[in-house]
N, C-alpha and C positions, 0 to 999 in steps of 0.2 A: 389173376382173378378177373373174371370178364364185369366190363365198366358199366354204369348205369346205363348209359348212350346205347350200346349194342343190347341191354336188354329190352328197353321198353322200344328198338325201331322194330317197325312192324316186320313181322317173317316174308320173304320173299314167297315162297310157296303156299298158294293157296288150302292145301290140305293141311298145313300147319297152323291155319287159321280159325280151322274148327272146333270145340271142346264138343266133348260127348256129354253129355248131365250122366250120370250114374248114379240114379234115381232108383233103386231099388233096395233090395233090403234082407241079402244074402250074399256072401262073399264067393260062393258058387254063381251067381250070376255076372260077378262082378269077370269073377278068369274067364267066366266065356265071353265076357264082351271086349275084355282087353285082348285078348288072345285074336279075336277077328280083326280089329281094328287099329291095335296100334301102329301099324304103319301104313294106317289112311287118316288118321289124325293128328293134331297137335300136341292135344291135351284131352285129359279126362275129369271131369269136376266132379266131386266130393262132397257132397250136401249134410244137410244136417241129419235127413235122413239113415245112410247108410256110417255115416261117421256115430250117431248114436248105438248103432247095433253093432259094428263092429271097430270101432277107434282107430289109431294108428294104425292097425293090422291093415285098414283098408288102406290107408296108403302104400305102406309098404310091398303089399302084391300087385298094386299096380307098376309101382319102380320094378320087383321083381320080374314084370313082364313086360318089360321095355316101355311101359307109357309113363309120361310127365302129368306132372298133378296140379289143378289148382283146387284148392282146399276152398269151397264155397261156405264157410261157416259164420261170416254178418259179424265179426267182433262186437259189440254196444254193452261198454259197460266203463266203470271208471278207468284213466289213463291206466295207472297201474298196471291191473288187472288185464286189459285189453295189452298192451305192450309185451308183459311176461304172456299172456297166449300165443302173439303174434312170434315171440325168440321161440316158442315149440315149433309153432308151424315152420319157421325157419330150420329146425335142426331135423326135422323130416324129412326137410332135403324136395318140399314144394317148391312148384316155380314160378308161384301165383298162389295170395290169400288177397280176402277183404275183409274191411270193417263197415261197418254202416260211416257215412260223413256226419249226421246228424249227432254220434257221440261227442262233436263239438273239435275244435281246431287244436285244442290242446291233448284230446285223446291221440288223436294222428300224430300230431308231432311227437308226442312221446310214441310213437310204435314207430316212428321211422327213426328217430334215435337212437332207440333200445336195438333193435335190428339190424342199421349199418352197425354199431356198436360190434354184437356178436357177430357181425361177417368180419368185422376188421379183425379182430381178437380172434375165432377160432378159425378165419380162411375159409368161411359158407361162400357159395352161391347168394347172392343177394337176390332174394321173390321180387316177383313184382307185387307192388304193394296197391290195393287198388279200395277205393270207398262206392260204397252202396250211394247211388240219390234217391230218387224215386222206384218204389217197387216198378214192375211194369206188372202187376198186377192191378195197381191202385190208378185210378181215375180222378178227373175234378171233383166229383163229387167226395168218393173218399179225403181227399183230400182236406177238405172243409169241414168233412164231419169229426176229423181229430183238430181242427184249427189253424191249418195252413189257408190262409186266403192267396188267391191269386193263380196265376195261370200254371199250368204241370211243367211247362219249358221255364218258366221264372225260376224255380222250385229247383228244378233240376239243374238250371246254369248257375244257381247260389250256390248250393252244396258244390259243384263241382270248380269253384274257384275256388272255397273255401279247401278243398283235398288237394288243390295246386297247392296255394299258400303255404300247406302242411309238408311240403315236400314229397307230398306222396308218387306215384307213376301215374297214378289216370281212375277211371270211373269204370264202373256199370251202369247201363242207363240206355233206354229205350234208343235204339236207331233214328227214333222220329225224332230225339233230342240233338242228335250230332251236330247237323249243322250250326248249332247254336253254341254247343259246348267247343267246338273247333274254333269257331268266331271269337271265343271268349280266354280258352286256353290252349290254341297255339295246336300245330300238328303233331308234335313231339307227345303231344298228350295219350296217352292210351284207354282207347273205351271199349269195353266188352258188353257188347249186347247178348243178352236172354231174349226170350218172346218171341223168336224168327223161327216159321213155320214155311212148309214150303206150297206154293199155292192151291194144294189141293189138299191143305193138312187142315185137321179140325182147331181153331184156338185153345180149346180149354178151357184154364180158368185165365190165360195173359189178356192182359184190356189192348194193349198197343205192341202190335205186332208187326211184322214186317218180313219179305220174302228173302231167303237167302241172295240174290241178285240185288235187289232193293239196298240191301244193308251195305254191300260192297261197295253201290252206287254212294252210298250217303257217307263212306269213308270210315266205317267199324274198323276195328285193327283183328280182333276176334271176336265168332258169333258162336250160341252155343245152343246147342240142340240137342232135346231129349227123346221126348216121344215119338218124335216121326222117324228114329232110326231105333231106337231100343225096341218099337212095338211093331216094326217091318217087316215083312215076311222074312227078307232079304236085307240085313242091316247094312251089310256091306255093299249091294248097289244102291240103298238109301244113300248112303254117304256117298258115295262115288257118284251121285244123280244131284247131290247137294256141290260137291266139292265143284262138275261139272257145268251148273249155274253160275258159282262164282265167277271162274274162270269167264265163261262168256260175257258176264258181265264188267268184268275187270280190263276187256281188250279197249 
């Protein structure tokens, strides 16, 4: 069984370090995007989107055509509850789920208990197990207006010690936060940045963004990108024009 060490160290190849968002909402769109590009990415993530309209079936046609899953579904709910979701997503045979951190230190810890647990017992693959901090959608100001005082990196480097503490593998969290959360929890740590547009890409709705070279610069272990390669003329020299930055940025 491959050891926790060899999961969360970051992939030597750069195209392994990208996730596709699989933001859509037909599982016909889903084969022709796996189909062009799983062997120019890492990972294909699984939103709530497309897992609403079509459930496990979307994972499993992804595995059925050669790409690896992380299941972007935000766990937040009681231990419980969040634990017995996370052993499904584990028997899925994902290689990567998250929970929000903010479900509190004892939700995590039970989802990393209950999950080594079923890897020892039934011989899984152990996921990478990862917690939400800050959307990278939400701003200072958001932030204040549900009651979080104080700065978006404060915010972001709590929850994300709070997910060490938990045993967990690492965070999602805006690029601009890395240096901080590195600072705080160590390189071993794994952060997955959202929000990374490539410089000529429109934002969106993401408040804090960053370029595919930018992210690599700031020490991201995987970035994930949806719109500038799913909406491309050419999705596959999107990706190879992304993977291509990295790389330059990485020498």
């Amino acid at each position: 069984m491959t050891s926790r060490l060899e999961l969360v160290r970051p992939p030597r190849a750069m195209r392994e370090r990208v996730i596709v968002a699989l933001d859509v909402d037909n599982l016909g769109k889903v084969r022709e995007v796996v189909r062009m590009l799983a062997h120019e990415v890492g990972m294909f993530k699984i939103g709530k989107q497309l897992f609403t309209h079509a459930g496990p079936q979307a994972v499993k046609l992804v595995h059925e055509l050669g790409g690896e899953v992380f299941l972007d579904l935000k766990f937040h709910d009681i231990p419980n509850t969040v634990a017995k979701a996370a052993i499904e997503a584990t028997r899925l045979g994902v290689k990567m789920f998250n929970v929000h951190a903010s479900g509190s230190l004892e939700m995590m810890v039970a989802t990393v208990k209950e999950v080594s647990r079923v890897c020892r017992v039934e011989k899984r693959r152990r996921p990478i197990m990862l917690a939400v901090t800050v959307l990278t959608s939400l701003n200072q100001d958001d932030l204040k207006r549900v009651g979080v005082d104080g700065r978006v990196a404060a915010q972001v480097v709590r929850l994300a010690l709070l997910t060490k503490e938990a045993g967990m593998d690492g965070v999602v969290a805006s690029p601009q936060e890395v240096a901080d959360i590195r600072a705080a929890c160590g390189r071993r740590f794994v952060i997955v940045t959202p929000g990374i547009r490539p410089s000529e890409a429109a934002r969106n709705d993401q408040q804090r963004v960053m370029t595919p070279a930018d992210a690599v610069r700031a020490g991201v272990d995987y970035i994930v990108v949806g719109r500038p390669i799913l909406e491309a003329k050419d999705p596959v020299s999107a990706t190879r024009a992304i993977v291509a930055e990295m790389e330059f940025a990485g020498k």
